[in-house]
C-alpha positions in Angstrom: 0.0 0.0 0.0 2.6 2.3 0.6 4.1 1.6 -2.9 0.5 2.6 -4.1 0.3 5.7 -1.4 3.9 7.3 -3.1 2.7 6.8 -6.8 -0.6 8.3 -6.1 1.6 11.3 -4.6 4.0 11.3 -7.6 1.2 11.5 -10.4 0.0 14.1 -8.3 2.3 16.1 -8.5 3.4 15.5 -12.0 -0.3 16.1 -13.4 0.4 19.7 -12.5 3.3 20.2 -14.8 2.2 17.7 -17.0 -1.1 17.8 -17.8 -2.4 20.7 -16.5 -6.1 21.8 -17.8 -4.9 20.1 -21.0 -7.9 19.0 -23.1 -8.3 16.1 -25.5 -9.8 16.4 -28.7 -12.1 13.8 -29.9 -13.4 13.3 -33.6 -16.8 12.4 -34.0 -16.8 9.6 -34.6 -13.7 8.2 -31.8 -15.5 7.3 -28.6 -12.3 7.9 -26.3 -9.2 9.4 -25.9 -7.1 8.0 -23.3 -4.5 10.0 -21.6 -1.9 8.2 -19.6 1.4 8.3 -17.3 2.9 5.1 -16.1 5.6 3.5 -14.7 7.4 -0.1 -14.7 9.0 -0.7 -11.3 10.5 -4.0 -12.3 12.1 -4.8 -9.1 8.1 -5.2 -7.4 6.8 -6.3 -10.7 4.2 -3.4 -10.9 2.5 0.0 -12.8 2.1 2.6 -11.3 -0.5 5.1 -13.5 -2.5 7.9 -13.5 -5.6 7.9 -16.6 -8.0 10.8 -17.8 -10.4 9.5 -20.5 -12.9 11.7 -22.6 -15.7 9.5 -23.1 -18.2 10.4 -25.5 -21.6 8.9 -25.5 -21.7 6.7 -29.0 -25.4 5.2 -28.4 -28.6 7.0 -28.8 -29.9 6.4 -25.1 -29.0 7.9 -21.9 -26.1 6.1 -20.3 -26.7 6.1 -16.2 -23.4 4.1 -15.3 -19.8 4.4 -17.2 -18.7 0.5 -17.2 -15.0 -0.3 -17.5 -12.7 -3.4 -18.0 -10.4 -4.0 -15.3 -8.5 -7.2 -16.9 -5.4 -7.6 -14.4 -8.2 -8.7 -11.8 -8.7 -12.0 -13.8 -5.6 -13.0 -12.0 -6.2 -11.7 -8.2 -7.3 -15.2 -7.0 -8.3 -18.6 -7.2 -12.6 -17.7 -7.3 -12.2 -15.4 -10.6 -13.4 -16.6 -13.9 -10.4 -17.0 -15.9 -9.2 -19.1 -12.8 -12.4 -21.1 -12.7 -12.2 -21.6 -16.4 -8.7 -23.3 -15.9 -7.0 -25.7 -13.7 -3.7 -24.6 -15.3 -4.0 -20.8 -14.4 -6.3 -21.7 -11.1 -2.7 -23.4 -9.9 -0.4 -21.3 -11.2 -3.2 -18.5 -9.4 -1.7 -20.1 -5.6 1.8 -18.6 -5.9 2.0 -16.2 -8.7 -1.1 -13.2 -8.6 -2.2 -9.8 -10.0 -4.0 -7.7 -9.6 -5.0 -4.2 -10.1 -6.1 -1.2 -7.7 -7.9 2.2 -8.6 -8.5 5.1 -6.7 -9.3 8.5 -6.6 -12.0 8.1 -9.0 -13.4 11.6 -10.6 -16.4 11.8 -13.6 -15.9 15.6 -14.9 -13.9 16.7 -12.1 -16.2 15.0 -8.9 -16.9 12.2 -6.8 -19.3 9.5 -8.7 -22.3 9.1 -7.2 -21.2 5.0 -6.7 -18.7 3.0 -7.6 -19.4 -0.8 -8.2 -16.2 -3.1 -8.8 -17.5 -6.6 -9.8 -14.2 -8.7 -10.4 -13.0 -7.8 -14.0 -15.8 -5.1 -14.3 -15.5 -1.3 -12.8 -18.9 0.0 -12.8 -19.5 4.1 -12.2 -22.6 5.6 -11.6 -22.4 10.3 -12.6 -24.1 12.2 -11.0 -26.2 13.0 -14.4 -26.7 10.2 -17.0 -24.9 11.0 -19.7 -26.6 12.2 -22.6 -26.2 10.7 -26.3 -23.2 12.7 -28.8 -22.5 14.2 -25.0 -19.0 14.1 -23.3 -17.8 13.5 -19.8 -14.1 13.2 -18.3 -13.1 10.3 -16.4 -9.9 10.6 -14.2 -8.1 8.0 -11.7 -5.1 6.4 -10.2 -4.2 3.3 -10.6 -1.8 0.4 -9.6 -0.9 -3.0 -11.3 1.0 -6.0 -9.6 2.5 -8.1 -12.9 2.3 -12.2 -12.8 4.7 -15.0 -15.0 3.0 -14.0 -18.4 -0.1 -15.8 -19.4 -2.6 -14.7 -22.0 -1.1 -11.5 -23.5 0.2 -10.3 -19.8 2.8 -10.4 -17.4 6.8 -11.1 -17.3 9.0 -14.0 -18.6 11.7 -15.9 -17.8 13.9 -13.5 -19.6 13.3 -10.9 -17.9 11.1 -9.5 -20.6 7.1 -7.8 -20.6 4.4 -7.9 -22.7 1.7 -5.5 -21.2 -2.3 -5.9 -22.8 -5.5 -5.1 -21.0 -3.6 -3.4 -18.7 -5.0 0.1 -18.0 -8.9 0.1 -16.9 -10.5 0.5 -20.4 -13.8 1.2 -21.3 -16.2 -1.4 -22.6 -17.0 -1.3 -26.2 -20.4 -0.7 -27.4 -22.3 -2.3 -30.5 -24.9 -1.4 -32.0 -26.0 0.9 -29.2 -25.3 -1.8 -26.4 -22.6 -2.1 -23.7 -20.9 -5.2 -24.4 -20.1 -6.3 -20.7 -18.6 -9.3 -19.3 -15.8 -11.1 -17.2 -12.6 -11.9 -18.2 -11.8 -15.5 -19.1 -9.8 -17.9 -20.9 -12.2 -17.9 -24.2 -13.8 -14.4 -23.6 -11.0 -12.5 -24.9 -11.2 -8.7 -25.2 -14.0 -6.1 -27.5 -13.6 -2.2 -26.9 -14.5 0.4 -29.7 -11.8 2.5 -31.2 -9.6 5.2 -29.3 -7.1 7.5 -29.2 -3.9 7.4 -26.9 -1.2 9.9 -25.7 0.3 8.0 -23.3 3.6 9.2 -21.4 5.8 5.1 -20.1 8.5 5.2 -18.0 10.5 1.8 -17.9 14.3 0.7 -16.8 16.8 2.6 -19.1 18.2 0.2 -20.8 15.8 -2.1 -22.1 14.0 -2.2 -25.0 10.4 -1.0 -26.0 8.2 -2.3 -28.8 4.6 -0.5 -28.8 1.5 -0.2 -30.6 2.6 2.9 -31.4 6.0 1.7 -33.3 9.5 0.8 -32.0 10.8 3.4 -29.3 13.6 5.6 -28.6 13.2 7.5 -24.9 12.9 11.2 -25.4 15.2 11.5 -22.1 16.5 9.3 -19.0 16.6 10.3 -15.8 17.9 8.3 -12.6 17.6 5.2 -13.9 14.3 5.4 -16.1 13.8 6.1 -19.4 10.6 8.3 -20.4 8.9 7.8 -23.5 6.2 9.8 -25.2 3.9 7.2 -26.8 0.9 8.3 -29.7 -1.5 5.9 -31.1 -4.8 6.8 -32.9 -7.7 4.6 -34.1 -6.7 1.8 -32.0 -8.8 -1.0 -29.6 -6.2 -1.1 -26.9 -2.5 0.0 -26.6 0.0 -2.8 -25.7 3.8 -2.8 -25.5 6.1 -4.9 -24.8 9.7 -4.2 -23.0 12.9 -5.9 -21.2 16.5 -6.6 -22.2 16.1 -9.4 -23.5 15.8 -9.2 -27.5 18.0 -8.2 -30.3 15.6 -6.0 -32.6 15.6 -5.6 -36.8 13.5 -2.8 -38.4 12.8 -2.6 -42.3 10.3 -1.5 -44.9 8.1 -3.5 -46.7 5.6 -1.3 -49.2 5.3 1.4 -47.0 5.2 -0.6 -43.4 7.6 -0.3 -41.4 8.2 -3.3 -39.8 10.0 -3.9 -36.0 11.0 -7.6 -35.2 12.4 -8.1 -31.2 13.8 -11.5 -31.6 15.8 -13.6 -29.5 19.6 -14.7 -30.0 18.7 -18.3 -30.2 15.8 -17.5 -32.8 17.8 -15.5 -35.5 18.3 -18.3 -38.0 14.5 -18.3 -38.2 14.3 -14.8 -39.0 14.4 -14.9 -42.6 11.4 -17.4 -42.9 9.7 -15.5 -40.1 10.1 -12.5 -42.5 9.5 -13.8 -46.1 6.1 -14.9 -44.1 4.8 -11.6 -43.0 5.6 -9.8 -46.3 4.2 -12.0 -48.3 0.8 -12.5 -45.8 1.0 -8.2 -45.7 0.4 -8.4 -49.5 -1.7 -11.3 -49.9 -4.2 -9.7 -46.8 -3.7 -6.7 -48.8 -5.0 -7.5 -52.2 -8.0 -9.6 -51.1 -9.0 -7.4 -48.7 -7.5 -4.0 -48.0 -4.1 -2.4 -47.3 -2.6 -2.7 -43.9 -4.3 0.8 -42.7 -1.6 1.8 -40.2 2.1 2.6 -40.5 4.0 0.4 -38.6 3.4 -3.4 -37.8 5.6 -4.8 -35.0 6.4 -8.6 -33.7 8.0 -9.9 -31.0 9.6 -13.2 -29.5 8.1 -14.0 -26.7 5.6 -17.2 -25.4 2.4 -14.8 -25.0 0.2 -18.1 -22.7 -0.7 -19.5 -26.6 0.8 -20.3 -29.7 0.6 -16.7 -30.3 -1.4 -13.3 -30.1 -2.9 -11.0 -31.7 -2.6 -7.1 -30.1 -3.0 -4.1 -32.2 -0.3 -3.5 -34.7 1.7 -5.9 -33.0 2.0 -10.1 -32.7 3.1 -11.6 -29.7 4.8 -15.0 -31.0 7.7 -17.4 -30.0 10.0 -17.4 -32.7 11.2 -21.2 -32.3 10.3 -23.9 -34.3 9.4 -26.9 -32.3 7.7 -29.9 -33.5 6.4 -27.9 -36.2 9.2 -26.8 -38.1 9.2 -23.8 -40.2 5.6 -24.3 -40.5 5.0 -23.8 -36.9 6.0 -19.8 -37.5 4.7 -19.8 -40.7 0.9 -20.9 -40.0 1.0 -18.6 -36.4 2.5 -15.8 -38.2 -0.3 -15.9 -40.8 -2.8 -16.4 -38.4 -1.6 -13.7 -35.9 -0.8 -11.3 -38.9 -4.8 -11.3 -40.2 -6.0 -10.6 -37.1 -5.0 -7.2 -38.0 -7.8 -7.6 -40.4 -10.2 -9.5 -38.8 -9.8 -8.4 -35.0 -7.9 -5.0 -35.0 -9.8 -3.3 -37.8 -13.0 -5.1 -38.9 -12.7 -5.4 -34.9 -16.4 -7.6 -34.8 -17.1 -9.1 -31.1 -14.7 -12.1 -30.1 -16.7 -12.1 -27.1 -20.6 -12.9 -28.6 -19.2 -14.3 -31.9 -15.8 -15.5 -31.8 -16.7 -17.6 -34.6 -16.6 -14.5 -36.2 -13.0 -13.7 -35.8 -11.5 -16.0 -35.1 -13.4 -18.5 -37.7 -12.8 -16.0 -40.1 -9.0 -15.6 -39.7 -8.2 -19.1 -39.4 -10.3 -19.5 -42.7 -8.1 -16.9 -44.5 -5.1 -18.2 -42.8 -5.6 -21.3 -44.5 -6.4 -19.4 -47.8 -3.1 -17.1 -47.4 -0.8 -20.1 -46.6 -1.9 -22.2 -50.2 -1.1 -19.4 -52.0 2.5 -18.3 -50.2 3.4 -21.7 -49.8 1.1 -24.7 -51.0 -0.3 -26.9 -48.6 1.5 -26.5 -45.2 1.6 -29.6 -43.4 1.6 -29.6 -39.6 2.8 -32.7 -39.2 3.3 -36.0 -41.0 1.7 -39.8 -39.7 2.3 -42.9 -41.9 4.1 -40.6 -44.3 0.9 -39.3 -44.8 1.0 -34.9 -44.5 -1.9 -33.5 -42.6 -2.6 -29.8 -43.3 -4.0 -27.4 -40.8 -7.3 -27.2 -42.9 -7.2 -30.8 -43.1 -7.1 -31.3 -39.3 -9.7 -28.9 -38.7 -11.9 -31.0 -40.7 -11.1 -34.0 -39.5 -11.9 -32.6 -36.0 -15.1 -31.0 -36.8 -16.3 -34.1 -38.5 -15.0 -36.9 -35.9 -15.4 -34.7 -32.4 -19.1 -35.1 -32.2 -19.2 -31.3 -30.4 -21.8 -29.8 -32.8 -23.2 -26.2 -31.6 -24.1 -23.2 -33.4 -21.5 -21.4 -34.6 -23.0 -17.8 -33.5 -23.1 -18.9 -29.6 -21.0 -16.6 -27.7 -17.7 -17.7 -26.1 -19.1 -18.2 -22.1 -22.1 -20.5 -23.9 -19.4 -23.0 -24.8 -18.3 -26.0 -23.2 -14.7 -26.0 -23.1 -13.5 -28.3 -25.7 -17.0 -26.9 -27.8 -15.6 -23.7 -28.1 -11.9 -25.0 -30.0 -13.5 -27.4 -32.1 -16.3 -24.5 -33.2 -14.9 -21.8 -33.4 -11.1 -22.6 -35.1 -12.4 -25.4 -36.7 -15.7 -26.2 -37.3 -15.8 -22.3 -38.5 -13.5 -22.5 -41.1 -14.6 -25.7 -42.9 -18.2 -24.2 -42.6 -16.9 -20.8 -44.6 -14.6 -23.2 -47.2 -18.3 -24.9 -48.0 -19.4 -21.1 -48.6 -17.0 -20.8 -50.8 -18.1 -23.5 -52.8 -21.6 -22.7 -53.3 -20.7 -19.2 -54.5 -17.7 -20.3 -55.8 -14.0 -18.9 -55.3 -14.5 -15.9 -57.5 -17.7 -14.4 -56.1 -16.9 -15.1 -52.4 -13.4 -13.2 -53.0 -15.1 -10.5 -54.2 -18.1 -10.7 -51.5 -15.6 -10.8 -48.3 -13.5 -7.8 -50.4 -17.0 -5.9 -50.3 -17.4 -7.1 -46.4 -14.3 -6.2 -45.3 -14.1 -2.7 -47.1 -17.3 -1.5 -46.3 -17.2 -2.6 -42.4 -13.8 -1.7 -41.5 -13.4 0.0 -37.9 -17.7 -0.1 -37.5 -17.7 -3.5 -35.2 -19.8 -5.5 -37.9 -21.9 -8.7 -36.3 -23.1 -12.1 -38.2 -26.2 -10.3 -39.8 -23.8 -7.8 -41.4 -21.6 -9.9 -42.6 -24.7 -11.9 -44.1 -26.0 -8.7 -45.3 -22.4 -7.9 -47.0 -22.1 -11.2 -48.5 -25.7 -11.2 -50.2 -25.8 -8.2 -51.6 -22.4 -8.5 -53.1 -23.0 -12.1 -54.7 -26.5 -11.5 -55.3 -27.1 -15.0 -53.3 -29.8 -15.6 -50.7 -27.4 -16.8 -47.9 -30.8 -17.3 -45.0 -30.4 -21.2 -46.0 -26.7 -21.5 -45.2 -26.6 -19.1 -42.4 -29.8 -21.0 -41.2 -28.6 -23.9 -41.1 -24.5 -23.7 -40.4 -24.0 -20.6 -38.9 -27.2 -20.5 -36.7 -27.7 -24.3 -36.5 -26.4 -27.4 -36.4 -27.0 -29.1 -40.1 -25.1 -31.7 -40.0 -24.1 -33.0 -43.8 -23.7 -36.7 -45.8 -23.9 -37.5 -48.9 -24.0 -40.5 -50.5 -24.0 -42.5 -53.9 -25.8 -45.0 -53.1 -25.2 -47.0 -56.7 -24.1 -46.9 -60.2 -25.6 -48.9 -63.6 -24.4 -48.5 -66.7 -26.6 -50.7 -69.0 -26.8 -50.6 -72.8 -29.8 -49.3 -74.7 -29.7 -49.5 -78.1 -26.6 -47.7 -79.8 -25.8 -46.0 -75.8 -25.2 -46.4 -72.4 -27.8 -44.8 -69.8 -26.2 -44.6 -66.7 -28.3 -43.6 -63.9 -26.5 -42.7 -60.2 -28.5 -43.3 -57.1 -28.3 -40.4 -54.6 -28.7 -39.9 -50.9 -28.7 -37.1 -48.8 -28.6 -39.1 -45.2 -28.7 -36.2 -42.3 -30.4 -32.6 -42.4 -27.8 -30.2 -44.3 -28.3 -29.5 -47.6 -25.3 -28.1 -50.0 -25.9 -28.6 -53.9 -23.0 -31.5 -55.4 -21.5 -31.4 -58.7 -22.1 -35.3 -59.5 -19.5 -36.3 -62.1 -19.1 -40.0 -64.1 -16.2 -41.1 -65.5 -16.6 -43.3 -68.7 -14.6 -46.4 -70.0 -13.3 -44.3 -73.0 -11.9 -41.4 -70.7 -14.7 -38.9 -70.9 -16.4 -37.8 -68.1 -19.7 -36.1 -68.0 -20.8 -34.1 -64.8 -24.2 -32.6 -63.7 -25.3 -30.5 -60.5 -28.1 -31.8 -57.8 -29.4 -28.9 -55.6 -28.8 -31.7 -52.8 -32.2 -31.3 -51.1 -34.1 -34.2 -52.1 -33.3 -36.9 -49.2 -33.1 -39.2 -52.4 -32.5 -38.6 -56.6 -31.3 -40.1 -59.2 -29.2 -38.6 -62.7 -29.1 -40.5 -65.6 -26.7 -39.7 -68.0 -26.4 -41.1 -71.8 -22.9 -42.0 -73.0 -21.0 -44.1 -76.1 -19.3 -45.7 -73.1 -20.0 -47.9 -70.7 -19.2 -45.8 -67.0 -16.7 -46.9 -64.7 -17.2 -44.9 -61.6 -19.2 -41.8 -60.0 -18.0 -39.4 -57.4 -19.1 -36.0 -56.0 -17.1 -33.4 -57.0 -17.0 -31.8 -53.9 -13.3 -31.4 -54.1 -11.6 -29.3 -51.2 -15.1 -26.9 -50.6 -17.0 -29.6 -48.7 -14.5 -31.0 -45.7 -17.9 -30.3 -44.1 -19.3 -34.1 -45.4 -18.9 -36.1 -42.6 -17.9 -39.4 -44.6 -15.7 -38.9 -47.3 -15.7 -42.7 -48.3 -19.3 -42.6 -49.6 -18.8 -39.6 -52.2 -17.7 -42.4 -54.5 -18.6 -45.8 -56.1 -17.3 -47.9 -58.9 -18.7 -49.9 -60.8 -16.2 -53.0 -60.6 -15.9 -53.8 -57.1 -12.2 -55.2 -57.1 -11.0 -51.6 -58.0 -13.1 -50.1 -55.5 -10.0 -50.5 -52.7 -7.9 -48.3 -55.2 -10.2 -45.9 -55.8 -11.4 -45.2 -52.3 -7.9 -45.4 -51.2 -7.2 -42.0 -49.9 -10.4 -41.4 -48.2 -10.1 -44.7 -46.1 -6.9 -43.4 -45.5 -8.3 -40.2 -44.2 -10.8 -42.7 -42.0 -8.0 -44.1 -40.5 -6.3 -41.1 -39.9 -9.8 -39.8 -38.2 -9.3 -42.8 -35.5 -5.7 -42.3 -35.1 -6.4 -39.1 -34.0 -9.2 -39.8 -31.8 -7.2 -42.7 -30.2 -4.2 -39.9 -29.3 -6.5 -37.6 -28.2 -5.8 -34.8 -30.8 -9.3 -34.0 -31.5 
């Protein structure tokens, strides 16, 4: 307390030279500006911070309480959510907290009316309610004790920081509601866009990486080095900081890009890079240009494989098991995040199908065409593919839910097998039924047209249909909002002659609820093939097709688009049963592959 007693004190005083009566300009359409000065005492692992905001009202109703993220509280104790959520951070919980205290709490100069701290939530009650397109100013002190970093927060082995969610940040609001909950393993983070001036002191010495761009101190005094930081249009500022990292800066098409990378790391550097440039210009074409100047990554195990944070990643740099895929697939993944989390910025926390279905969808998209198919790992010499094992998980996990349930509504395994890959496969079948050329431009259209307004399912429905021209209630209906399961099956082939020709007829199925029209294609004795499409919603059909050949086989040309179908094996038949082994070969494979992987407990 006394630590907390001196720095309330010391931004006391400071504010008077500081900050004065300064005022903070807001544009129309920014709902805050933050305004900041903070300090990294690395000997007691804490923050010590003083924050003004100028909130502005962005929803057409009165607003009778000012509601506020506290994140650092997710880690005070054992009872919170994010500790109830998991064992793993419940133990670690016993010996290794944080936490974070505010005080001297002012809305436009005096005391709130109440105060209401609920775990991860700060809720203030003005005197007044604040009136729509009106302005208030929010002011308090704060402290922050650091734990061992876990999800985008705290201190490493190292030595080294990465600081997210740190400051008490507003809640963001969509459209025209307070998005409120508590902080926990799957609810990850929403706020609306800001403004920051923010003033860090840290140990001279070390190094600082920030959303606003690598650092140089504008002076050092006893010790600590004082930065002035400025980011605008931003969800959240982050930074990261300690001695720990040797640190590259280059170009790339107008980017400037800031790598903080480990000794032991640097011979991945060059894969690590070739990576985001080509991902910055693939995420660039079919969507938009990165819209901010500098993009930063650094080397450091964030609690998960990696991290999104505005303009910057939060990655480890090693390979692992993986191999060079391991950075390449994570830095892809991390990197479109600054498409679809830091500027589309929809609600991870109701729909994190929605982000972070999306991203791994496009990951998958970006890595094909940077790379080819990018195996994660190899069984029986066989080479699965990220977009392979997502599929094989959605289809063998049995954990169906709809996709558009928010992230507390999900059991825990539920929520993986969903949301990264359930999501994807679900958006790949999309793809299909508009095909590749209409849904590039449709998500182009989306994305352009929604960027920094927090679009939600029904938007992006609405964005998709009226670019394609496409009535998407079916699809959205059924695999977005429900659970359609999908099966098709040919159920039989004969080829007998008639006359001069050959009418083949193929027997149909469609065995569970979801429907998705199949391109149905035969392939004759003589080489030819002939191929027709079945809207798929008939439970059972049959095509007949006329031919100078007799047929030798029939298979659903469902190619990559459907990894939805549930049995792979049944998508084909031929006609002689001895070559039916051979011709089947790959998908029993893939069966196989499905129990493996059940047995070892990867899906």
């Amino acid at each position: 307390m006394k630590y907390f007693l001196f720095a309330l004190l010391y931004v006391l005083i400071v504010s008077l030279s500081a900050f004065g009566d300064e005022v903070f300009a807001l544009s129309n359409d920014t709902p805050a500006n933050y305004h900041i000065e903070a300090e990294l005492d690395t000997s007691l692992k804490m923050i010590y911070g003083r924050e003004t905001i100028e909130f502005l009202n962005p929803t057409t109703e009165p607003l009778d309480e000012i509601i506020l993220h506290l994140y650092p509280n997710a880690f005070r104790d054992t009872t919170t959510t994010m500790a109830i959520e998991s064992e793993r951070i419940r133990s670690d919980l016993r010996i290794n907290r944080g936490y974070i205290n505010c005080d001297s709490i002012l809305v436009d100069g005096e005391r709130a009316d109440s105060i209401l701290i609920d775990e991860t939530l700060m809720h203030i009650f003005p005197n007044e309610p604040l009136q729509p397109g009106r302005r208030l100013s929010l002011s308090l002190v704060f402290e922050i004790r650091i734990p061992k970093i876990r999800l985008r927060y705290g201190y490493d082995e190292n030595g080294n920081y990465l600081i997210s969610h740190w400051h008490p940040i507003l809640a963001g609001y969509q459209h025209n509601k307070a998005i409120v909950f508590q902080y926990g393993v799957d609810g990850e983070f929403f706020s609306n866009f800001a403004n920051y001036e923010i003033k860090l002191a840290i140990p001279e010495g070390y190094k600082l990486l920030s959303t606003a761009n690598i650092n140089i101190p504008d002076s050092t005094v006893s010790g600590l080095a004082y930065y002035d930081l400025i980011a605008e249009g931003v969800i959240d500022f982050a930074f990261a900081c300690g001695p720990g990292w040797l640190n590259e800066a280059y170009n790339h098409n107008g980017v400037n890009i800031n790598l903080f990378y480990l000794e032991q790391h640097s011979d991945n550097m060059l894969i690590l890079k070739k990576t985001l440039n080509g991902s910055l210009d693939y995420f660039g074409e079919k969507f938009y240009p990165y819209p901010y100047p500098n993009l930063s990554f650094v080397d450091i195990s964030p609690g998960a494989e990696g991290m999104e944070l505005p303009r910057m990643v939060a990655m480890s740099f090693e390979t692992r098991n993986g191999g060079p895929s391991r950075i390449k697939m994570i830095a892809i993944h991390e990197l479109a995040h600054q498409w679809f989390y830091a500027t589309v910025a929809t609600n991870e926390y109701t729909e994190p199908w929605l982000d972070e279905g999306i991203t791994s969808y496009v990951t998958n998209r970006c890595a094909d065409n940077l790379y080819g198919r990018v195996n994660e790992f190899e069984i029986m010499g066989f080479g699965l593919s990220l977009e392979l094992l997502q599929g094989l998980a959605a289809r063998t996990s049995g954990y169906l839910d709809p996709l558009n349930k928010t992230s507390d509504e999900f059991k825990s395994g539920d929520y993986y097998i969903n949301v990264y890959a359930r999501a994807p496969i679900v958006l790949r079948a999309l793809e299909g039924v508009l095909g590749t050329g209409t849904f590039d431009k449709a998500m182009k259209d989306f994305t352009d047209s929604h960027k920094f307004k927090h679009p939600d399912s029904y938007d992006f429905k609405r964005a998709l249909e009226q670019s394609s021209g496409v009535d998407l209630e079916s699809f959205f209906n059924q695999y977005i909002f429900g659970t359609a399961r999908v099966d098709y099956k040919i159920q039989s082939v004969e080829s007998p002659k008639s006359d001069s020709l050959y009418i083949t007829s193929v027997d149909l199925q469609r065995i569970h609820d979801g429907v998705l029209p199949q391109q149905v294609v035969v392939g004759f004795r003589d080489g030819s093939k002939q191929s027709k499409r079945w809207d798929g919603i008939d439970k059972y059909t049959s095509l007949s097709f006329e031919s100078n050949s007799p047929a030798e086989y029939a298979r659903l040309d469902t190619s990559y688009y459907y990894l939805i179908d549930e049995d792979l094996i049944n998508n084909s038949y031929r006609i002689e049963p001895d070559s039916a082994y051979t011709f089947a070969f790959s998908s029993l494979l893939m069966t196989l592959v499905q129990l493996i992987l059940i047995i070892v407990g990867l899906v």
